[in-house]
TIKEDO-671087 format. One record per residue (C-alpha): residue in one letter; x, y, z. Coordinates in Angstrom, 1 decimal. Layout:
! residues N
<rec aa="A" px="X" py="Y" pz="Z"/>
...
//
This chain:
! residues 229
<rec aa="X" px="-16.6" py="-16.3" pz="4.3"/>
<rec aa="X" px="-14.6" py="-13.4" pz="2.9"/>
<rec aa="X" px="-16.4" py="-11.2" pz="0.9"/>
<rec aa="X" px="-20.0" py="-12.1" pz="2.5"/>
<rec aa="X" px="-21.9" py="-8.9" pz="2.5"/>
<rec aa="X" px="-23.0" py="-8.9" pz="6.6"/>
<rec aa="X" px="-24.2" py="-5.4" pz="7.8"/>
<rec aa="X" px="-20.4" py="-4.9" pz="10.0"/>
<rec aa="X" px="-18.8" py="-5.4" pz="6.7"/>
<rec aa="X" px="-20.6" py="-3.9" pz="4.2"/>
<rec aa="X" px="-19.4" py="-0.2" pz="3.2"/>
<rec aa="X" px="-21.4" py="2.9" pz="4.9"/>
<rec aa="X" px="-21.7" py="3.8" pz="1.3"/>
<rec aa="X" px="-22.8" py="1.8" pz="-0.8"/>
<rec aa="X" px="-20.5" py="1.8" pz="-3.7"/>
<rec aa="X" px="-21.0" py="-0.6" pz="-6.7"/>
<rec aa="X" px="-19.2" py="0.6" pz="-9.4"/>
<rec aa="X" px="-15.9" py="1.7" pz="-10.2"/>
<rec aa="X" px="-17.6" py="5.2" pz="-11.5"/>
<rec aa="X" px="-19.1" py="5.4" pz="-8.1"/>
<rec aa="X" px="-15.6" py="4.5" pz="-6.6"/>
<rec aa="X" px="-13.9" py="7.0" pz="-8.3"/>
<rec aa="X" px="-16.0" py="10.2" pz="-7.4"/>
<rec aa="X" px="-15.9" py="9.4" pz="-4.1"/>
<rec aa="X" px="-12.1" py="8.8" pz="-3.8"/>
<rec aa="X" px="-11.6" py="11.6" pz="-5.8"/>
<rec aa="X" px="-13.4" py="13.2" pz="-2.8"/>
<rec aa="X" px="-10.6" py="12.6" pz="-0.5"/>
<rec aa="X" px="-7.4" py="14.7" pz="0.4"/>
<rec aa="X" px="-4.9" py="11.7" pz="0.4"/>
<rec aa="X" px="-5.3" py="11.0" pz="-3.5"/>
<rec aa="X" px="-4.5" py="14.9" pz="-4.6"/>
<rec aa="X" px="-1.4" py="14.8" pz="-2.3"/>
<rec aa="X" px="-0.4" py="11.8" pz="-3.9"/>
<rec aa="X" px="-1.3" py="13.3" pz="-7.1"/>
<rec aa="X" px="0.2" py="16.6" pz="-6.8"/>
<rec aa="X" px="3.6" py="14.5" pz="-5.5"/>
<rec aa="X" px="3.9" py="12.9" pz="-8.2"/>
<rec aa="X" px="3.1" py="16.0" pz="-10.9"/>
<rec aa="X" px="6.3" py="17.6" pz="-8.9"/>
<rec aa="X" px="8.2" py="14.8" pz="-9.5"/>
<rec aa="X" px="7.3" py="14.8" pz="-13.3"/>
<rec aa="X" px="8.4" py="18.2" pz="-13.6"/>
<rec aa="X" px="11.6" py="17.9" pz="-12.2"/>
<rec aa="X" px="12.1" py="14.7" pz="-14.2"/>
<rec aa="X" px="12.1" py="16.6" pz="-17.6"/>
<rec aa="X" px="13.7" py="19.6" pz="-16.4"/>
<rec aa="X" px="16.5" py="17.5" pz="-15.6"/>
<rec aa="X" px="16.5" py="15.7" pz="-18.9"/>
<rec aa="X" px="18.5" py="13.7" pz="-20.8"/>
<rec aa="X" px="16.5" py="10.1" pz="-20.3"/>
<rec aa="X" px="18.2" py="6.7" pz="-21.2"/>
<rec aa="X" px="18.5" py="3.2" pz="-20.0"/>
<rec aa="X" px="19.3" py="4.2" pz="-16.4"/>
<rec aa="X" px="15.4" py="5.1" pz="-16.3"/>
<rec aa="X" px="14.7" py="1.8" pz="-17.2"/>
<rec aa="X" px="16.9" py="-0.1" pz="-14.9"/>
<rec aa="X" px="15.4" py="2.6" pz="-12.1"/>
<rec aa="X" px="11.7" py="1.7" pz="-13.1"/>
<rec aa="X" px="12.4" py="-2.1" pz="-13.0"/>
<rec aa="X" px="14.1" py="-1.8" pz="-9.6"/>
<rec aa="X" px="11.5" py="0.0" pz="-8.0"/>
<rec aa="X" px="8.7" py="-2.7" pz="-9.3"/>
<rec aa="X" px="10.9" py="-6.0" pz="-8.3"/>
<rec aa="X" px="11.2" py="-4.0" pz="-4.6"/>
<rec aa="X" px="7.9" py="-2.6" pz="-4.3"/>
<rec aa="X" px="6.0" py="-5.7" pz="-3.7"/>
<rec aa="X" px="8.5" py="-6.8" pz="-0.3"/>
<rec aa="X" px="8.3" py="-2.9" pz="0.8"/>
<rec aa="X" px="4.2" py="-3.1" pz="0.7"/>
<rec aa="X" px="4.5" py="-6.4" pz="2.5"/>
<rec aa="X" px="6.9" py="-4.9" pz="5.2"/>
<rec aa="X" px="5.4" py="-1.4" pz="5.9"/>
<rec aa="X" px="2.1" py="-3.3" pz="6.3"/>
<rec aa="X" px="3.5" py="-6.7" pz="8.9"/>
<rec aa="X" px="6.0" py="-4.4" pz="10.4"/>
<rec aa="X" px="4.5" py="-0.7" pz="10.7"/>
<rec aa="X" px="0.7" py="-1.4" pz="11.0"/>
<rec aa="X" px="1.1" py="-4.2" pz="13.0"/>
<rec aa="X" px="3.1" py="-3.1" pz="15.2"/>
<rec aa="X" px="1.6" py="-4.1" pz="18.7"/>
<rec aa="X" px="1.8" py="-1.5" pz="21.3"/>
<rec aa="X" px="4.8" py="-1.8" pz="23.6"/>
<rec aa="X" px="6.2" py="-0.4" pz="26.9"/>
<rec aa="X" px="8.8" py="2.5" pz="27.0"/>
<rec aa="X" px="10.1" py="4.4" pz="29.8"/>
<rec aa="X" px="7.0" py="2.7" pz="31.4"/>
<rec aa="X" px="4.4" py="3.9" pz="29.5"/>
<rec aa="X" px="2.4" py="2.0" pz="26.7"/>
<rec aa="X" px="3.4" py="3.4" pz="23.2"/>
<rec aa="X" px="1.2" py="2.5" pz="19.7"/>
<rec aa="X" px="2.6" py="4.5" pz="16.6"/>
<rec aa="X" px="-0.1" py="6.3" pz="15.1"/>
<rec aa="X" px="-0.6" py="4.0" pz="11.8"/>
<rec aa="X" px="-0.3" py="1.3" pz="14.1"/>
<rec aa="X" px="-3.1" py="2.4" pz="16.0"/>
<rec aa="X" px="-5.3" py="4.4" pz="12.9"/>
<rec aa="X" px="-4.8" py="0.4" pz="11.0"/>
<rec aa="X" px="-6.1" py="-0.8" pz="14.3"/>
<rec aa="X" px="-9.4" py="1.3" pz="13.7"/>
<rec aa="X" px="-9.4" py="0.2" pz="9.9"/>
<rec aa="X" px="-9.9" py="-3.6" pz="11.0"/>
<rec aa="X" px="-12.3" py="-3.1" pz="13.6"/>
<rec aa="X" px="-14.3" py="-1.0" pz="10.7"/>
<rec aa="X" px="-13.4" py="-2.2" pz="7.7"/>
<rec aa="X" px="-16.4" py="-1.0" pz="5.9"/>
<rec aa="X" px="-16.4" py="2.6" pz="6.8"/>
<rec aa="X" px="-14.6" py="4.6" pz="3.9"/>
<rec aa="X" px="-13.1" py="7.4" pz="6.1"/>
<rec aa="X" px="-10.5" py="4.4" pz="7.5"/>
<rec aa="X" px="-9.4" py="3.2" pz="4.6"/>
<rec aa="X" px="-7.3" py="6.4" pz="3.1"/>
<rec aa="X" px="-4.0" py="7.6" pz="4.2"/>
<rec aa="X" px="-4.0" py="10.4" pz="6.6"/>
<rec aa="X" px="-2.0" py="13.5" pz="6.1"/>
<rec aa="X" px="1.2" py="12.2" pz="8.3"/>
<rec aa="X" px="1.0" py="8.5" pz="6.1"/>
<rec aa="X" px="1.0" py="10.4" pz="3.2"/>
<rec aa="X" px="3.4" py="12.9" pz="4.0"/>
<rec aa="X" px="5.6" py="9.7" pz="5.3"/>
<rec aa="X" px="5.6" py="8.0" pz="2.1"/>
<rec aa="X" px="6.2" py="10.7" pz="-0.2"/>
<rec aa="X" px="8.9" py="12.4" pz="1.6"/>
<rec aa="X" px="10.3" py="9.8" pz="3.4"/>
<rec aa="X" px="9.4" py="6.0" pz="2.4"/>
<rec aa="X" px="9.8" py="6.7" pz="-0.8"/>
<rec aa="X" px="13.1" py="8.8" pz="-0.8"/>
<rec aa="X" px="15.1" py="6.7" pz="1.6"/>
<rec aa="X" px="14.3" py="3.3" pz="-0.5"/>
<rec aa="X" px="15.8" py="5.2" pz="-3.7"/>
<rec aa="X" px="18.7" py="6.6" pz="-1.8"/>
<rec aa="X" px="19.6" py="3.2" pz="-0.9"/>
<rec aa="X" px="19.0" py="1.5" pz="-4.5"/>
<rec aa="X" px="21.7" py="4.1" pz="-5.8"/>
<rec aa="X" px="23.8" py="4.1" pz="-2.9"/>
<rec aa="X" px="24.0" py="0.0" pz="-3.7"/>
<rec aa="X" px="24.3" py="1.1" pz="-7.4"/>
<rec aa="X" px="27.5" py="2.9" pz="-6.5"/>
<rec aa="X" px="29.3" py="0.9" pz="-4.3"/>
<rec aa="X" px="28.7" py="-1.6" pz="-6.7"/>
<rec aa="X" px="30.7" py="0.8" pz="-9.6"/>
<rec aa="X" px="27.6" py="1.5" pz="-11.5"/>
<rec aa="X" px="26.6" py="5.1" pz="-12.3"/>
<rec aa="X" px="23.8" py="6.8" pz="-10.1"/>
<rec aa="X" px="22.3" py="9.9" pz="-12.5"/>
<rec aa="X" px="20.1" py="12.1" pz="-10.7"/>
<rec aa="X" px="18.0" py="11.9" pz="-13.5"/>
<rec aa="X" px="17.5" py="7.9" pz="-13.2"/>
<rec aa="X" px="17.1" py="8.8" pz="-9.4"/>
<rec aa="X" px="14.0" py="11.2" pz="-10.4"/>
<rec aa="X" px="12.4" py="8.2" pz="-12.4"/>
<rec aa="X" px="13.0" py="5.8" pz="-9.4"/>
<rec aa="X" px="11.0" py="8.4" pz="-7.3"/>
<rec aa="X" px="8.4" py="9.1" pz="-9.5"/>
<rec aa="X" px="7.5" py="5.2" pz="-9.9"/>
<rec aa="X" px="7.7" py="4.9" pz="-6.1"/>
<rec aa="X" px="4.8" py="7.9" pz="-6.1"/>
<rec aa="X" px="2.8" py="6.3" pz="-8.8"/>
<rec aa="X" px="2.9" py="2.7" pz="-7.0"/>
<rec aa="X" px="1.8" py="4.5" pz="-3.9"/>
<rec aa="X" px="-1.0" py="6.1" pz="-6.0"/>
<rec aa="X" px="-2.1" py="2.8" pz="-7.6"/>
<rec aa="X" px="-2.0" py="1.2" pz="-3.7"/>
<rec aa="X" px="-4.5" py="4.0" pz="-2.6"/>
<rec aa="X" px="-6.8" py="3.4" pz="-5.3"/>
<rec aa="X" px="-6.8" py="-0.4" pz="-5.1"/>
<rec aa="X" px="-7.1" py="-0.4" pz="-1.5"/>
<rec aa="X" px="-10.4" py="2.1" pz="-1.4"/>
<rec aa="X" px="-11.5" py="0.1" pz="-4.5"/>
<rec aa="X" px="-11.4" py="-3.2" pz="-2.5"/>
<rec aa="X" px="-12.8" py="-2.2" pz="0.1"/>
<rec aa="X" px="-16.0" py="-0.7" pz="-1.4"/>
<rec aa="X" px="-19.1" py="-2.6" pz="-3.0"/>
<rec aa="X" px="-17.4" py="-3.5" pz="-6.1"/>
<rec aa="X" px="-16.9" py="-6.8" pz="-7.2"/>
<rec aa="X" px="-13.8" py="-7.7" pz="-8.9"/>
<rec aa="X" px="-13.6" py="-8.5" pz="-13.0"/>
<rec aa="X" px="-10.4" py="-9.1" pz="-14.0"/>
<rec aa="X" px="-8.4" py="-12.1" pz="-13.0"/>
<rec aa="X" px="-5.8" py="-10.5" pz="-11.6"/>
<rec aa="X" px="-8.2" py="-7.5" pz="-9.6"/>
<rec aa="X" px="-10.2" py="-10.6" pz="-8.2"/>
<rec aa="X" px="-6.9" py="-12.6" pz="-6.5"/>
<rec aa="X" px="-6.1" py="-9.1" pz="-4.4"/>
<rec aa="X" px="-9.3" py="-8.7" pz="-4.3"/>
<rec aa="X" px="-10.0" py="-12.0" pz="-2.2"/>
<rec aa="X" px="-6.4" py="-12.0" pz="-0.8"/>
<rec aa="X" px="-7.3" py="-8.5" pz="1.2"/>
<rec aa="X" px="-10.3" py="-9.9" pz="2.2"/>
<rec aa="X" px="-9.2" py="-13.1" pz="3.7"/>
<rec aa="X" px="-6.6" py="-11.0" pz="5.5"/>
<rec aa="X" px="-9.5" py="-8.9" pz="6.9"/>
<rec aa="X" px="-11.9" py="-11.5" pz="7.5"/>
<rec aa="X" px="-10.3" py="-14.7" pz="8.4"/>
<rec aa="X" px="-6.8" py="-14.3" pz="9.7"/>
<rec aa="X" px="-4.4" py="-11.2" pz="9.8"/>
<rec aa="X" px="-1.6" py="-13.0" pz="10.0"/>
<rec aa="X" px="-1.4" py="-13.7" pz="6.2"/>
<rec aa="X" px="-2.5" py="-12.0" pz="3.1"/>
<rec aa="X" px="-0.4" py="-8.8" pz="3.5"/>
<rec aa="X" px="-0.2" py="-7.6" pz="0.0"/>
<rec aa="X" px="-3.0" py="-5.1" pz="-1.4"/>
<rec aa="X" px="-1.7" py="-4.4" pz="-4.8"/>
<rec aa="X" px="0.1" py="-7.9" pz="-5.7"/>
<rec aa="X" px="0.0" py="-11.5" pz="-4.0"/>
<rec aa="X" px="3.7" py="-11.8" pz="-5.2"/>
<rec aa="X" px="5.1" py="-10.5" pz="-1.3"/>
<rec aa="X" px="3.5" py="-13.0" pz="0.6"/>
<rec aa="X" px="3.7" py="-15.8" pz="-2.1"/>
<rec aa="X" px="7.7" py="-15.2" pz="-1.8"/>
<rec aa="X" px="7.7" py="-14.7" pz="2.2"/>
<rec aa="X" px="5.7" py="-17.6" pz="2.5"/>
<rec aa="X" px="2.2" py="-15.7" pz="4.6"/>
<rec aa="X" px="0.0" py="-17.0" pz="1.4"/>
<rec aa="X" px="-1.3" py="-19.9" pz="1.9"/>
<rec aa="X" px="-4.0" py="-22.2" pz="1.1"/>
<rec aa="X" px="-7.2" py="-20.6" pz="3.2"/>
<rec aa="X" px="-9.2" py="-23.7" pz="3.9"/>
<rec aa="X" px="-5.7" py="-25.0" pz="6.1"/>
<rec aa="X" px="-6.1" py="-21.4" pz="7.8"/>
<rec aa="X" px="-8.0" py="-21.0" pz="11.3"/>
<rec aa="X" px="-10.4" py="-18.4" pz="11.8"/>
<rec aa="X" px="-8.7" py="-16.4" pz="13.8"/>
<rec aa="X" px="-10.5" py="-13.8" pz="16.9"/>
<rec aa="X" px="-8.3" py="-11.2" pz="16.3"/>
<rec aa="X" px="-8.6" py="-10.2" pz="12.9"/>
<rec aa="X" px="-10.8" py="-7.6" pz="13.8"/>
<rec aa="X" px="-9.2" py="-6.4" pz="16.8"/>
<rec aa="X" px="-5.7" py="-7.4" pz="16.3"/>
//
């Protein structure tokens, strides 16, 4: 069952508190790239200026999209089966590095973004989504301020931030608290544990509830892959 402490899914660290958690993600390169990322974008926000209700629609847009980007990047990126081209067998490196993360799930070092992920996300997940939200915004006749664009950017880095820390957090000792912590919290789980094929979100259920991969686990097989996909 999900969340059964065994000694292949257990953490080689044994981490039991968020304290504990903390230090040792703090430890990690990924969460000060993400951090300094997002400082940058700070700066820039305010030395642009003038704020108004085109930040708001901006933050909004970027939460109501975030939870179907999470949910694709994870089915569609680090999932990706290896395929053939030009005759030779091809795996994308997250493909391949998510590939190590299931086998181990327990092993800390897996679990964090590596530089390239990181560098992906911030300078090109993260931009291309918000050049698209205002390049709709425009067509559509509505104004695009760089400013709003800023704000849309920085939430983008902050969600990515809050995804790195829930993700380490899960997969450590911890035991969820909260309501809301526990449902990820046994969501990921199930999706490591019991099938792949479902439970893709890591910082919200509401992805898979809407795409329809979140369902009840007892109708669920076991499946033999989840550790190998």
């Amino acid at each position: 069952m999900p969340g059964t402490a065994t000694a292949e899914n257990l953490p080689r660290k044994e981490i039991s508190s968020r304290a504990e958690a903390w230090r040792e993600f703090r430890s990690h390169r990924s969460p000060w790239c993400i951090a300094a990322a997002i400082a940058a974008a700070v700066v820039l926000r305010v030395a642009v200026g003038d704020p108004g209700w085109h930040d708001v629609v901006a933050v909004a847009a970027m939460l109501a999209v975030y939870p179907f980007s999470e949910w694709a990047i994870h089915v569609y990126f680090l999932h990706l089966q290896p395929f053939t081209m030009a005759g030779r067998r091809v795996e994308i490196p997250t493909a391949r590095s998510h590939r190590k993360h299931h086998e181990r799930p327990g092993d800390l070092h897996l679990i964090l973004l590596g530089p390239v992920e990181a560098a992906g996300l911030i300078f090109l997940v993260v931009p291309i989504v918000v050049g698209l939200g205002f390049l709709l915004a425009t067509l559509l006749g509505a104004g695009a301020p760089i400013g709003a664009a800023l704000t849309a950017v920085l939430t983008g880095y902050v969600l990515v931030g809050i995804y790195e820390w829930t993700h380490f957090l899960i997969h450590t000792a911890y035991r969820p608290r909260s309501r809301y912590y526990r449902s990820v919290w046994r969501s990921h789980r199930l999706h490591h544990f019991k099938n792949e094929n479902f439970w893709h979100g890591i910082t919200t259920t509401v992805g898979d509830r809407v795409l329809g991969t979140f369902p009840d686990q007892r109708e669920v097989p076991r499946s033999p892959t989840a550790r190998t996909l």
